[in-house]
N, C-alpha and C positions, 0 to 999 in steps of 0.2 A: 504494500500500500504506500502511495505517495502520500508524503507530510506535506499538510499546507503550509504557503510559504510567505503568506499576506501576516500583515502587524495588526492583529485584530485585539478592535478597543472595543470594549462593555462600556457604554454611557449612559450617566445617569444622571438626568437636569429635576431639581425641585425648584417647579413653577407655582406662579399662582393664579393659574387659570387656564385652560383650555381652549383659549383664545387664540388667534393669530399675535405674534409678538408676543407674551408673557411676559412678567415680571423673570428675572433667573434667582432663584434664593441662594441655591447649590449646586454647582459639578462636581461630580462623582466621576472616575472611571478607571478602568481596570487593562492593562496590556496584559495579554496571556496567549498562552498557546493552545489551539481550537482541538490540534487532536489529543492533547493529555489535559488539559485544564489547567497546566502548572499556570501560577498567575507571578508576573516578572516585575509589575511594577504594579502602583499606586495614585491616584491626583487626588484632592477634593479641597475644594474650598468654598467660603461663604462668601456671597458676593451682595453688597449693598444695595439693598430694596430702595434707598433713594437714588443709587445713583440711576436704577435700572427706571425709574419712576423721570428721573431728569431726562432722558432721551428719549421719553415717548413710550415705555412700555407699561404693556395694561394688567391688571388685575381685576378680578372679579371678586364680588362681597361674597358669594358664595363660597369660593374657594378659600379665601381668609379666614368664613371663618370655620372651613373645615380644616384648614393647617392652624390655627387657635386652638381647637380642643384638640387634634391629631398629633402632628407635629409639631406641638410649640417653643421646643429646644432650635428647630431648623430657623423656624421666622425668627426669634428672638437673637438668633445669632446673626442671621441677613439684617438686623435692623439696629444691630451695634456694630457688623462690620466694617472697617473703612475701606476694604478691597473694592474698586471701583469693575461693572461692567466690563469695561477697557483692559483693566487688569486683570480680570481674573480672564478672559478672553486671551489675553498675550499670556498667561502663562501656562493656560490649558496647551495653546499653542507649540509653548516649549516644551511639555510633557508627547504631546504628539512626536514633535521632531526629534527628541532622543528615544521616544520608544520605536522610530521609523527605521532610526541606526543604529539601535540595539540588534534587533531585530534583523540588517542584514550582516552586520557582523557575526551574529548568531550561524546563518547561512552559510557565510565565508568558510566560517571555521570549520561547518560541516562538509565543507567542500564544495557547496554548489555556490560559489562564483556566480556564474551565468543567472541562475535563478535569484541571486538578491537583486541583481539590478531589475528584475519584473515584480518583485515583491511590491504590494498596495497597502495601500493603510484601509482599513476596513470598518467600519463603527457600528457595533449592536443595540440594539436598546426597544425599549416599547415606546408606545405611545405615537398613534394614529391623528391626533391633533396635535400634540404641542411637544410634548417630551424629546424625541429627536425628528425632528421637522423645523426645516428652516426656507422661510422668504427669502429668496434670493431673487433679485432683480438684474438681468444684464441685457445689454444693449446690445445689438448687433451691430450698430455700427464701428467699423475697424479704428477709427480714430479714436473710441472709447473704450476701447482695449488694451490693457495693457498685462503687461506680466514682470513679475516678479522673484526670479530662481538665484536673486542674491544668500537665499539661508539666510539672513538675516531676520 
């Protein structure tokens, strides 16, 4: 049997609401390996319900006040956090990029070369409205394209 050879992440976002756009309370997520389960790495952090509230994303009363009586260690921690949206976004970010080249180094070492460089990043998770679903917007026109493969 072929080992899979993609960097697959388990994501886990506490929204607050079911909405398009949500509030993000928390990222969650987990690098491991799909055909044994071994788990390699770790991310999570709380991310400021105001900052997520200053750029436009939404919340529902419903949902408040189901993470009020449910989970209200998660909200109360997004609502003292100073981790800003931004930030907690750029550092999700860098947990991707060293789990991306963990992961082919992992390969290297097993010899297949060839296959790290086809290796993908992969992202699991639930959640058919809001949990891993994102609005993205792109234009077709070439002139509003760009790209960015500084790694930086």
């Amino acid at each position: 049997m072929k080992r899979n050879i993609h960097t697959n992440i388990m994501l886990d976002l506490e929204c607050t609401g079911i909405v398009p756009n949500p509030c993000i309370l928390q990222i969650g997520a987990v690098h491991f390996d799909l055909d044994t389960g071994e788990e390699y790495s770790h991310f999570c952090t709380s991310v400021s319900l105001k900052s997520c509230e200053d750029v436009g994303l939404q919340s529902t009363e419903e949902t408040m006040e189901w993470l009020s009586k449910h989970s209200p260690q998660v909200l109360a921690e997004s609502r003292k956090s100073e981790v800003t949206i931004f930030q907690a976004l750029f550092r999700f970010n860098n947990f991707l990029r060293k789990a991306l080249k963990a992961n082919r180094y992992r390969l290297e070492e097993m010899g297949r070369l060839y296959e790290s460089d086809m290796s993908e990043l992969v992202v699991w998770g639930n959640g058919a409205v809001a949990d891993n679903t994102c609005k993205c917007e792109m234009s077709l026109e070439p002139e509003s394209c760009t790209s960015d493969n500084s790694g930086e």
